[in-house]
N, C-alpha and C positions, 0 to 999 in steps of 0.2 A: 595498493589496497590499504584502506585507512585501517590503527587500530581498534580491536572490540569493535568489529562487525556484530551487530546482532541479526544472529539465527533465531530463525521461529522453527521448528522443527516437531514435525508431526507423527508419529509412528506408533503403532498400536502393539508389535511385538516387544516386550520390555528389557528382551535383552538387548536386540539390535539398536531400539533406543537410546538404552545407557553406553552401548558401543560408542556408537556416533555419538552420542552428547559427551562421554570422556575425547574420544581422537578428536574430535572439532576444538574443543576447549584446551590441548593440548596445541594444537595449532596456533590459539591466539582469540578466537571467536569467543562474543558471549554467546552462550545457547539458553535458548527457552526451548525446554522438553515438556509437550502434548501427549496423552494416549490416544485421543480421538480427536474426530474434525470437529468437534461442537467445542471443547476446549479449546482448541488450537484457534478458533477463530474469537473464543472470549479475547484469549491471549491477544490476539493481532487488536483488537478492540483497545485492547489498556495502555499499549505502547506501541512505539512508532520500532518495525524491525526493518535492515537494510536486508535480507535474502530472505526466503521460506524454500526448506525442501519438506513435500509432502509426501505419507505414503498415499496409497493408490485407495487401497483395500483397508477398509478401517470402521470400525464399529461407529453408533452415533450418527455421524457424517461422512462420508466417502469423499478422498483427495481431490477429487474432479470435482465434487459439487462445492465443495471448500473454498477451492481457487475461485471460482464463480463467485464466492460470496465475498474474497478478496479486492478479485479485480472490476468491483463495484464500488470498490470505494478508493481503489490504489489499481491503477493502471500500468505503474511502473516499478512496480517492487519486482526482482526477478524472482520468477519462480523455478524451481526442478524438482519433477517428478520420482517418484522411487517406486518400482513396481517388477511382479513377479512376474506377471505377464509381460509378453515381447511380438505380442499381437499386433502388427500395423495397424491396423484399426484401433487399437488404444491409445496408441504412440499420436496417429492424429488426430486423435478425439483431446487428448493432453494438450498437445500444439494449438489445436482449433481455440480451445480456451485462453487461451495465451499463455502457455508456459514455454521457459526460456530455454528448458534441457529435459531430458527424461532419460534415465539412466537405470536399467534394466538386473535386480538381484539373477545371481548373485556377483557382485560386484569388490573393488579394491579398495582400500580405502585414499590410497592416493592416490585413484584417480577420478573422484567423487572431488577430493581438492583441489585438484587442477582445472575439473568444471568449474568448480565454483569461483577461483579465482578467476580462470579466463570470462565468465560471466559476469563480475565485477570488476573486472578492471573496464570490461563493453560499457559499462552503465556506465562509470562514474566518467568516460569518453565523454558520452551523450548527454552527458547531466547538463542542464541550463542553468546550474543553479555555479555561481562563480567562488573562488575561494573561500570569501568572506563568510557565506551563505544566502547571500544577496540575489534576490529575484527581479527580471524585469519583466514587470505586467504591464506593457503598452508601454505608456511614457513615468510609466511610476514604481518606483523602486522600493520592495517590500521586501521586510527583513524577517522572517517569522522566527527565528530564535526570540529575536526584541519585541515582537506582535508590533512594528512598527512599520507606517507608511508614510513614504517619503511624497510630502505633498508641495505646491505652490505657495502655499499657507504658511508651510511649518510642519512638523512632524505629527501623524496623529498615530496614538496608542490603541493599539485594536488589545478590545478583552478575550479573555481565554476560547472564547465560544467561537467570536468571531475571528480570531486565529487559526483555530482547529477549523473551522469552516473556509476557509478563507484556502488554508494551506490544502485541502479536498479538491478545491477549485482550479488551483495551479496546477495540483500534480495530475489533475485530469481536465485540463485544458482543451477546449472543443470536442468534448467528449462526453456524453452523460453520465453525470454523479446520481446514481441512483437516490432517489429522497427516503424509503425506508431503512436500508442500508447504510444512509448517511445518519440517520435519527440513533440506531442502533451505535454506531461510531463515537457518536460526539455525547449524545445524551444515555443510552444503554438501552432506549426502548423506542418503539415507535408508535406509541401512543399518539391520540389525537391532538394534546397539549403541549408536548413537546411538538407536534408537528408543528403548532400553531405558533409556539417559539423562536423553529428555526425560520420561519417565513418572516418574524418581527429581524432576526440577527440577518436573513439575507435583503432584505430593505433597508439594513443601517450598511453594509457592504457596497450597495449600488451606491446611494449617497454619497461614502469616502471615494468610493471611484469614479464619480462622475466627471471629475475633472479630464477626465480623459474621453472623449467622443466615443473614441474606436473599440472600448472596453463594454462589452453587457452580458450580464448574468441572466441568462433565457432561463423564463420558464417552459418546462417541455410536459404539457399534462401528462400526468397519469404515470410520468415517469422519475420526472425531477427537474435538474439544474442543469447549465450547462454554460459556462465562462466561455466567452468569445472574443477575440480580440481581433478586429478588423485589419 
């Protein structure tokens, strides 16, 4: 497990909050502490987090609808659940969403850590992305720490926009990137301008990658994007 994981961490109760936000941070973890899902998902908006544990039950935005607004734009951030309920029906309705654990109050605190390690040490297994940070998109090598792509050409420099978009599209790889969701992400709104923006930053995207046949960024009306690589 790398160090300064960043936690996104959501909980509306402010002692159990500051609990977990102290024992995680004594652990090694940065934590970002949320009281609701509407913050917690600005939060996930401003910076890139490697875990999110969500409560269930929470003023604003509720955990379950939360994740949903997550894994519309990040398909592989791990998630766990926190909740007082231990209802099967909750537990699968959490699962259905795609969370990665659910972990049922009241609970220990070591072994909320031990989840969480054994559930990142699972990712960073599966991660595609190699030591470096180096990405293979088809036959092309893209770096997005650098916003660089490795071309036949020479190296092209992707701008911030098209970085952050670009990086959307890998981590949800044949899979639809929702397009409001992504407007919210990158630009902080989904206005019609900005939408009209990212449509300009996703046609300079196809372009840098056309050298590649088997690479295409679908459009999927009414829903969004969708990176394909043959």
């Amino acid at each position: 497990m790398k160090n300064l994981t960043r936690i996104l961490l959501a909980e509306d109760d402010i002692n159990l909050g500051q609990l977990l936000h102290t024992f995680l941070k004594s652990k090694g973890f940065e934590v970002s502490l949320a009281q609701n899902g509407k913050i917690a998902f600005e939060k996930f908006n401003q910076q890139e987090y490697d875990f999110c544990i969500f409560d269930i039950m929470m003023p604003e935005m509720d955990g379950f609808t939360l994740a949903k607004e997550v894994r519309e734009i990040d398909k592989k951030v791990p998630i766990l659940f926190l909740s007082a309920k231990s209802m099967k029906e909750d537990k699968l309705e959490g699962f259905s969403i795609g969370a990665d654990d659910y972990l049922t109050k009241p609970f220990a605190m070591e072994e909320l850590l031990a989840r969480i390690t054994a559930i990142l040490r699972r990712s960073e297994t599966e991660s595609e992305e190699s030591e470096n940070g180096e990405v293979q998109v088809g036959k092309i090598k893209y770096e997005p720490e650098y916003r660089l792509l490795h071309l036949k050409e020479g190296e092209k420099k992707l701008t911030t926009k098209e970085n952050q978009l670009l990086q959307l599209l890998v981590k949800n790889q044949n899979e639809i990137l929702d397009r409001n969701a992504t407007l919210r992400a990158i630009w902080g709104d989904d206005n019609y301008f900005n939408g009209r923006s990212m449509d300009v930053y996703i046609a300079k995207l196809r372009k840098a990658l056309k050298e590649d046949p088997a690479i295409e960024i679908m459009n999927v009306h009414g829903k969004g994007f969708k990176l394909i690589v043959k």
